[in-house]
DOMARDREN-969928 format. One record per residue (C-alpha): y, z, x; residue in one letter; residue number from 1; chain. Coordinates in nm, 3 decimals, m for minus. Last residue first. Layout:
N
- north/up/east/marpa/gumar/vexkol
- Y/Z/X/a/NUM/A
...
***
This chain:
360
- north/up/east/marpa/gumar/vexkol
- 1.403/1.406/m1.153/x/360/A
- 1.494/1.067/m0.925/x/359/A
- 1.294/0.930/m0.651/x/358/A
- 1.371/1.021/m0.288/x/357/A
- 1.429/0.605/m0.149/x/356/A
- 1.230/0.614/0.220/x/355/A
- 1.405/0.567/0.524/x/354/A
- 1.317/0.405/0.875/x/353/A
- 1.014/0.311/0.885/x/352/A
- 0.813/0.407/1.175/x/351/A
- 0.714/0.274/1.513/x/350/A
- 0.813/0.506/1.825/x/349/A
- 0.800/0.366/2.221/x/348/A
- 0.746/0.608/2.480/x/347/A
- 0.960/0.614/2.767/x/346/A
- 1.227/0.853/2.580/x/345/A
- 0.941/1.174/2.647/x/344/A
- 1.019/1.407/2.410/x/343/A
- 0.944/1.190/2.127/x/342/A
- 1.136/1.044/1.845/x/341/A
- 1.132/0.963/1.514/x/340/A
- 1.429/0.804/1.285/x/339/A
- 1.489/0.846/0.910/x/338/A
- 1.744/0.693/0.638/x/337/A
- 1.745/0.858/0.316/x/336/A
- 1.796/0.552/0.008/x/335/A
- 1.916/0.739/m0.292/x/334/A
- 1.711/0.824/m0.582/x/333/A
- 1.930/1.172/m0.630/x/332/A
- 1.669/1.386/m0.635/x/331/A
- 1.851/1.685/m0.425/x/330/A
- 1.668/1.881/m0.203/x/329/A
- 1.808/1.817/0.114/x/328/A
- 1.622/1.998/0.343/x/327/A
- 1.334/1.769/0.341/x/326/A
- 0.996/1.933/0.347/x/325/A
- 0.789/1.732/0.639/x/324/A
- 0.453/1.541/0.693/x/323/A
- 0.395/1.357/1.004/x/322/A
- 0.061/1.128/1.031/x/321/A
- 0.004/0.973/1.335/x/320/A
- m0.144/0.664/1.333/x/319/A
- m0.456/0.640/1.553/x/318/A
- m0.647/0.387/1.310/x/317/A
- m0.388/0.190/1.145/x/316/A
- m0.319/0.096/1.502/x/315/A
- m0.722/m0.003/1.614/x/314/A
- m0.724/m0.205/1.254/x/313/A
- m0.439/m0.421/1.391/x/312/A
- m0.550/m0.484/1.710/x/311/A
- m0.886/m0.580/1.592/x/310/A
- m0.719/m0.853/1.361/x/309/A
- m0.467/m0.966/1.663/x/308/A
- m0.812/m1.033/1.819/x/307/A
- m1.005/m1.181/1.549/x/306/A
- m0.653/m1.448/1.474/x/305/A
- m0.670/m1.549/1.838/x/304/A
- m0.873/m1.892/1.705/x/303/A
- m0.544/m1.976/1.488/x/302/A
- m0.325/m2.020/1.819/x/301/A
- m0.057/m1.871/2.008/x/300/A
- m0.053/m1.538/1.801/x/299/A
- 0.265/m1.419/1.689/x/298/A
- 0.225/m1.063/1.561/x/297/A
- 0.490/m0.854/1.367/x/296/A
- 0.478/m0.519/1.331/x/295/A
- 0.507/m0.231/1.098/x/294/A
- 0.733/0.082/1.040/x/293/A
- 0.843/m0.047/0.728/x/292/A
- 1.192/m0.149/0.893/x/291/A
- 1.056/m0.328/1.220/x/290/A
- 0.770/m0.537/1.001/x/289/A
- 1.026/m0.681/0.775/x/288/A
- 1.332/m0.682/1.008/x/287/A
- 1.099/m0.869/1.255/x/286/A
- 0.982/m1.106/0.996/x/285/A
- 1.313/m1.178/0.862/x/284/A
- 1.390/m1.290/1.218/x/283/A
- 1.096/m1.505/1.231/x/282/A
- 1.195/m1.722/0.940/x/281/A
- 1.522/m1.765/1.057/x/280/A
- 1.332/m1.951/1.336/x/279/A
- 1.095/m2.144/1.146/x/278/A
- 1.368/m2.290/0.915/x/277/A
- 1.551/m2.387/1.219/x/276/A
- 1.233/m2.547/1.350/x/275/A
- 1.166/m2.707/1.017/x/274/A
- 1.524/m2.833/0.993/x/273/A
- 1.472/m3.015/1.389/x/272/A
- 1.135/m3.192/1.233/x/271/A
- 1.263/m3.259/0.850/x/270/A
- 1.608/m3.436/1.117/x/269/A
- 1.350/m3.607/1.325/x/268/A
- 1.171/m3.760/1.008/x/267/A
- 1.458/m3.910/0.873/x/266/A
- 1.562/m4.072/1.202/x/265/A
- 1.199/m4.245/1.249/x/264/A
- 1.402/m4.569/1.237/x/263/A
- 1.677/m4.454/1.460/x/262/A
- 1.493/m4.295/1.714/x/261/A
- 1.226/m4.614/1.702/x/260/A
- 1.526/m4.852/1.775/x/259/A
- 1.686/m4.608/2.061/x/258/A
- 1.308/m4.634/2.212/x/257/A
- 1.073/m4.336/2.227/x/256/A
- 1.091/m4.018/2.368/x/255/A
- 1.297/m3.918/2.072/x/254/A
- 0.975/m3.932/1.840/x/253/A
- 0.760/m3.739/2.108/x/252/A
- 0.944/m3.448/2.147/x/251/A
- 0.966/m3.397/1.801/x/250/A
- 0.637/m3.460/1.767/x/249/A
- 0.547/m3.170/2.024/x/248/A
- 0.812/m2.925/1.888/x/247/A
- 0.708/m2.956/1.540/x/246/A
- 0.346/m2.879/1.661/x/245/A
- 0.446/m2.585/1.908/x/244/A
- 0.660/m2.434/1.643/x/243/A
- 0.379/m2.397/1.378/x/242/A
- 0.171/m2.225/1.634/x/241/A
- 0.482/m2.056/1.711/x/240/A
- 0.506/m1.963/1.344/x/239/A
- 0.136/m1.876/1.234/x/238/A
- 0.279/m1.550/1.213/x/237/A
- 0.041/m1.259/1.140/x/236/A
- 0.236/m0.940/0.960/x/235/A
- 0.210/m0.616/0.931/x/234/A
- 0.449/m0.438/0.664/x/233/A
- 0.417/m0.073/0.637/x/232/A
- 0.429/0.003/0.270/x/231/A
- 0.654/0.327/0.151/x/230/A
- 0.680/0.235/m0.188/x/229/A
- 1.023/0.245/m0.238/x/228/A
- 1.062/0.073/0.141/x/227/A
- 0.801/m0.211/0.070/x/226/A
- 0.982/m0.292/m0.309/x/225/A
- 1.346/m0.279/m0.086/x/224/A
- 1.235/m0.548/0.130/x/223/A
- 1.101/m0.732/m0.126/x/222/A
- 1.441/m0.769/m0.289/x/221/A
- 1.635/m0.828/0.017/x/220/A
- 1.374/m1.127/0.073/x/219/A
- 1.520/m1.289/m0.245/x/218/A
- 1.260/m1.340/m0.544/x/217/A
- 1.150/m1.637/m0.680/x/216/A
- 1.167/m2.002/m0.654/x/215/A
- 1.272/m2.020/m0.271/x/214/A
- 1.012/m2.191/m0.150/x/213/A
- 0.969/m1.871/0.114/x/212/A
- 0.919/m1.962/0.467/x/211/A
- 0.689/m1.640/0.596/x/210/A
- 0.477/m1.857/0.851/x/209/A
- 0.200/m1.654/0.681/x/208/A
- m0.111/m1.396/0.724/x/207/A
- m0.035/m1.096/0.555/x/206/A
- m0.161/m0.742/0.675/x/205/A
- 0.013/m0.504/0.399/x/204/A
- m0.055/m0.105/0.467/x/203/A
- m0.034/0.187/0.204/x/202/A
- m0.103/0.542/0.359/x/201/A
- m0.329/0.791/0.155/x/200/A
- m0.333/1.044/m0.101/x/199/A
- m0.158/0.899/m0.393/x/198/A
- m0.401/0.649/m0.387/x/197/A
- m0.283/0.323/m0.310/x/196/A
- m0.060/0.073/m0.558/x/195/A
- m0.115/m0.237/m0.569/x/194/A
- 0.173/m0.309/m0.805/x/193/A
- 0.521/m0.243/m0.611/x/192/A
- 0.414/m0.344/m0.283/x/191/A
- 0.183/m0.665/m0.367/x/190/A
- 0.394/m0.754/m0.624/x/189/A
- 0.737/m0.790/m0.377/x/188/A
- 0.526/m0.900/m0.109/x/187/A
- 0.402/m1.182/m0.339/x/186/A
- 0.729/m1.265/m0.497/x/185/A
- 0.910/m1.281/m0.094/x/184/A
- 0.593/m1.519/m0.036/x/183/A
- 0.597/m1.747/m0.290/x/182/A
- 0.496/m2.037/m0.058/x/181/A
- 0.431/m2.403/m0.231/x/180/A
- 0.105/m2.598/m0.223/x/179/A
- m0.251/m2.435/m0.233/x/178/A
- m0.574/m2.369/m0.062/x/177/A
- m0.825/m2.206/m0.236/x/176/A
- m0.942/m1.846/m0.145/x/175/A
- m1.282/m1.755/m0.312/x/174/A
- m1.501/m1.730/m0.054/x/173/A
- m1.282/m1.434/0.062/x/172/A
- m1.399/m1.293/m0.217/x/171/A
- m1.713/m1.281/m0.189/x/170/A
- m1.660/m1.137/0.195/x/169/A
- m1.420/m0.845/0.033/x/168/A
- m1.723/m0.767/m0.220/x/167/A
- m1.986/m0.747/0.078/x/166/A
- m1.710/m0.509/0.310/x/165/A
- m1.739/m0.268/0.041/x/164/A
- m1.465/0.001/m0.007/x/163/A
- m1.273/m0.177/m0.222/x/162/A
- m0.926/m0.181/m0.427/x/161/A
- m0.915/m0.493/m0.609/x/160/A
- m1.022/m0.850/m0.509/x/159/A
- m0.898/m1.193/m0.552/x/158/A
- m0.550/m1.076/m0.702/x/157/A
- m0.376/m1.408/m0.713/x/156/A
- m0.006/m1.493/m0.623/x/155/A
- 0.076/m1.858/m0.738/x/154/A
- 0.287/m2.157/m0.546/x/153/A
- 0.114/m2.022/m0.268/x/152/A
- m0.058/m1.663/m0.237/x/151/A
- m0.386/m1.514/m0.208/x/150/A
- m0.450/m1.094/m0.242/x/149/A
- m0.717/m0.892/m0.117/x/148/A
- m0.765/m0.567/m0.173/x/147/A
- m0.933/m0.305/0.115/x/146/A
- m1.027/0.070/0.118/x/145/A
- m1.038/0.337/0.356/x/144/A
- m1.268/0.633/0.343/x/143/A
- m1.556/0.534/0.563/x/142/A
- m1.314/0.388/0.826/x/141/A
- m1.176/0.060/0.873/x/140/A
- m1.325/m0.176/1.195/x/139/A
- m1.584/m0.377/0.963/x/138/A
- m1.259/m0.483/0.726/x/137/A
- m1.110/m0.626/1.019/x/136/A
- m1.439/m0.846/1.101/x/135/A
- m1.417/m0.973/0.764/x/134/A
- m1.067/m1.017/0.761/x/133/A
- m1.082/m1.270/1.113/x/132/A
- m1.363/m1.461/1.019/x/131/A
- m1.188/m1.525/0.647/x/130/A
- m0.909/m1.598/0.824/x/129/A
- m1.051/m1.894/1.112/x/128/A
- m1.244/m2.006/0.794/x/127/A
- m0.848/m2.073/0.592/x/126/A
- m0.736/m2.297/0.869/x/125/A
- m0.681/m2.613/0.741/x/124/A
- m0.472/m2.410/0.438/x/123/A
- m0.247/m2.218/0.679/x/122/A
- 0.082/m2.403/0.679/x/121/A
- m0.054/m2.618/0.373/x/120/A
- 0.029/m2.272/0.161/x/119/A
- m0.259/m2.067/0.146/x/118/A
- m0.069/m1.785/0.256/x/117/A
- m0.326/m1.450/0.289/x/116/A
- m0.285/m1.123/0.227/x/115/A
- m0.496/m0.810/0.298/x/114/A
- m0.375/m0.512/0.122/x/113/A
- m0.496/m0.191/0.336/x/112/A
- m0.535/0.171/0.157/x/111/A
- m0.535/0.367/0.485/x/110/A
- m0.661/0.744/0.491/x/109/A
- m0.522/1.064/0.593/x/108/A
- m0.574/1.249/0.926/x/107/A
- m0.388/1.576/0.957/x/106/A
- m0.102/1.568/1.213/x/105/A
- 0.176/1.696/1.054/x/104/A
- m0.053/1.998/0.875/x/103/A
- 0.142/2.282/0.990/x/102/A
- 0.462/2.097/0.834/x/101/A
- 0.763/1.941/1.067/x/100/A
- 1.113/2.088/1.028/x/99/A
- 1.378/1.870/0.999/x/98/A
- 1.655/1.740/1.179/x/97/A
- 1.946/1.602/1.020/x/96/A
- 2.142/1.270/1.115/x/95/A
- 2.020/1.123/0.730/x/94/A
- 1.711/1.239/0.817/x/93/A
- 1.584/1.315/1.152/x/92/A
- 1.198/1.366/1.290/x/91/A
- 1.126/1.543/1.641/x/90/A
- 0.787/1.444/1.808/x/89/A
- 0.588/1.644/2.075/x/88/A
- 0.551/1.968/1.895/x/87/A
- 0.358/1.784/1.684/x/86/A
- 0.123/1.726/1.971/x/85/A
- 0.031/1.376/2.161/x/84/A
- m0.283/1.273/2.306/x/83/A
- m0.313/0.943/2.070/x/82/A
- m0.096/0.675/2.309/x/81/A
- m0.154/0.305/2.236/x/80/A
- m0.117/0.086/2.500/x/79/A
- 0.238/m0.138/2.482/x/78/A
- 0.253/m0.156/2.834/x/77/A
- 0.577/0.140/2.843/x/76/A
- 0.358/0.310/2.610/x/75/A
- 0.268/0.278/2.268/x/74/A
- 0.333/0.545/1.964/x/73/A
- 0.240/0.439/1.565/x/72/A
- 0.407/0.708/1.291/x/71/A
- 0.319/0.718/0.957/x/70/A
- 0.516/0.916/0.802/x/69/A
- 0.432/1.175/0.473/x/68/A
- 0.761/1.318/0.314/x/67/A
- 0.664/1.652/0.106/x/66/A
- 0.897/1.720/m0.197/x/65/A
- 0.615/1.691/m0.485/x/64/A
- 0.410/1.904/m0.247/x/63/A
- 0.014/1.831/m0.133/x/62/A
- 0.010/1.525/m0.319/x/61/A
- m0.158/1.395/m0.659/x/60/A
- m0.492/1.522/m0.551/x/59/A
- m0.729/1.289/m0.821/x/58/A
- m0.848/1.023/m0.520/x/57/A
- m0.950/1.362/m0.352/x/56/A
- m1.195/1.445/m0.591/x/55/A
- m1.162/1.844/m0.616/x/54/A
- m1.499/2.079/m0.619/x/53/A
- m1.396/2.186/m0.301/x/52/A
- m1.046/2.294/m0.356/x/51/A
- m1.214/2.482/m0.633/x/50/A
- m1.436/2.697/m0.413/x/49/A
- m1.150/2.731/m0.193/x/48/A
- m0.906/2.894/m0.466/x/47/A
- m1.169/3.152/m0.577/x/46/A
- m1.107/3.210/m0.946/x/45/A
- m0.870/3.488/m1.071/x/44/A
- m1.077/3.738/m1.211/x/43/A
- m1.129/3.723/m1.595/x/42/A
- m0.947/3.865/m1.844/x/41/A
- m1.207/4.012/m2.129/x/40/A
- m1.334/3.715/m2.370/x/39/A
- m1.266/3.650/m2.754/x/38/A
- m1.575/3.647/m2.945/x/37/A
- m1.526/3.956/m3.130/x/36/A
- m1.213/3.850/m3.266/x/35/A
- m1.347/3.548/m3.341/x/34/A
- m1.641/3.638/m3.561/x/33/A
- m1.343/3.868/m3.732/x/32/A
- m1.125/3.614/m3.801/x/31/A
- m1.472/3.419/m3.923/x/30/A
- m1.590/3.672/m4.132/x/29/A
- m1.210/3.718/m4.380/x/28/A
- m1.288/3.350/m4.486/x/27/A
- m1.622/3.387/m4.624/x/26/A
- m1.646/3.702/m4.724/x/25/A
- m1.323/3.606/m4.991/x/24/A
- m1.554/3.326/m5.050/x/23/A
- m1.824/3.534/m5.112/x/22/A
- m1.659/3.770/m5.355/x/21/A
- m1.525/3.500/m5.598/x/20/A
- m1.889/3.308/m5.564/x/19/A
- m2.075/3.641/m5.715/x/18/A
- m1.769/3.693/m5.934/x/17/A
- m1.838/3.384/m6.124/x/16/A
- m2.220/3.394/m6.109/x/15/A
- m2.177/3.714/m6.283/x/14/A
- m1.939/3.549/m6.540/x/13/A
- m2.196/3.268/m6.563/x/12/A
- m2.449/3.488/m6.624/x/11/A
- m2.276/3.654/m6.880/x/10/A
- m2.164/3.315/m7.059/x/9/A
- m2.569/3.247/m7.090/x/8/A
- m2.678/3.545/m7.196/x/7/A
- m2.397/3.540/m7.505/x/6/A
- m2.521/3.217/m7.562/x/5/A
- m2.847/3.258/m7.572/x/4/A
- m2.797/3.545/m7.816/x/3/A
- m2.784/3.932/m7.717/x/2/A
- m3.038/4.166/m7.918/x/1/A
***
């Protein structure tokens, strides 16, 4: 007869062998589970179905090498014209002309950055603004979306990207006016960091007299940040409304007596600077607004601002949108200059011209 012992170290022998064998079980089962789980090739998925099913604000682009332009066309009366064909325009870069895409004139949205100086230029007039973006925003499409950005001696970010014309009017509530103008640093930020959608054209609508305090960046330098990014550059000068004030008191200090010229000498020479100033001013403009494929509006008084407004959103809204494959291939990050034309040479073309190809 076996002792307790002896019982007992059988049964843990037995017990021994019992575990030994199941953990050899153990991990030869699940190669096989898996084995058996693994799934016959299937079909190659329906490419339309799962276009569909894609958020456009997650489409990166259509071709890593495809060139989108926004293209504006007036008439001899500076009417817009929106009949026209891609057959119609003929696109050159760098002197070479290239081949538009099938989908050239597809619509694409606008991703607008409304900017405002609050400078003491604008600052008594901040309501006639806030009248005029509101109604702007009313005039975008379903899929466009608005930011709005405030800038003086500081450049604040008052609202993000936004679809909602209620969240643009809360935060137009929330402009403040300032002192200085960074305006070369806030078209600089405003091009380089709000960024659109990969999918849509990037607009700037600033409201300024575009004088720069000169604390910050160079206007060469914000040039350049609109033309990486591709930003068409619209701008609202308050500069002949400016122009027409200076003007006035100018006019009426030296109207005066020899005595009073003398004695309000100081402020005649700020007056005749300030006009200067406003004049070089207006020529950055132009290159601003003519480069980026933009434009520059000079309205005679703060109460036109709702028009010019209108007139803005009715552009952005019957753009053309050309799309072409460059032929030069190379990613060299160079600056490629472009021009647009049309067949008929009385038309009038608005485009950038160029674009920097970004490096591999």
């Amino acid at each position: 007869m076996l002792s307790a012992r002896t019982v007992r170290r059988q049964s843990s022998a037995v017990s021994l062998c019992v575990w030994l064998v199941a953990l050899l079980f153990s991990c030869f089962l699940p190669s096989v589970a898996i084995k058996a789980q693994i799934p016959k090739p299937s079909p190659t998925p329906d490419l339309k179905q799962e276009e569909q099913e894609v958020d456009p604000d997650d489409v990166i682009s259509v071709s890593t090498t495809e060139v989108l332009l926004p293209v504006t066309v007036r008439d001899e009366n500076g009417q817009l014209i929106t009949n026209l064909l891609r057959k119609d325009f003929r696109v050159f870069e760098d002197g070479q002309e290239q081949t538009l895409s099938d989908l050239s004139l597809r619509q694409v949205p606008v991703d607008v950055v409304l900017m405002v100086d609050a400078s003491s230029s604008v600052a008594d007039n901040l309501d006639d603004f806030r009248r005029a973006a509101e109604g702007f925003a009313t005039h975008l499409a379903a899929d466009d979306r608005i930011s709005l950005i405030q800038f003086d001696d500081r450049v604040l970010l008052l609202q993000d990207w936004t679809k909602s014309v209620a969240q643009l009017r809360r935060a137009l509530r929330r402009i403040a006016p300032g002192m200085f103008t960074r305006f070369h640093d806030s078209m600089l930020l405003a091009s380089r960091d709000q960024a659109p959608r990969s999918s849509a054209r990037h607009a700037i609508i600033v409201l300024t007299d575009g004088i720069d305090s000169g604390r910050g960046a160079t206007f060469e330098a914000a040039l350049r940040a609109a033309l990486e990014s591709q930003t068409a550059i619209y701008v609202i000068s308050n500069t002949e409304i400016e122009r027409a004030k200076k003007q006035h008191e100018l006019t009426s200090f030296l109207s005066g007596t020899s005595a009073s010229i003398k004695f309000n000498d100081l402020h005649i020479q700020d007056l005749r600077m300030g006009l200067e100033a406003l004049a070089a001013s207006e020529q950055n403009l132009e290159q601003l607004t003519g480069a980026t494929g933009g434009r520059l509006y000079r309205p005679g008084s703060f109460a036109d601002l709702d028009s010019v407004y209108t007139e803005v959103a009715d552009e952005l809204g019957h753009q053309y949108a050309l799309y072409y494959s460059p032929t030069n291939k190379s990613r060299d990050g160079k600056f490629r200059r472009v021009r647009v034309e049309t067949t008929d040479p009385k038309l009038k073309v608005s485009a950038r011209i160029g674009y920097y190809q970004l490096k591999k």
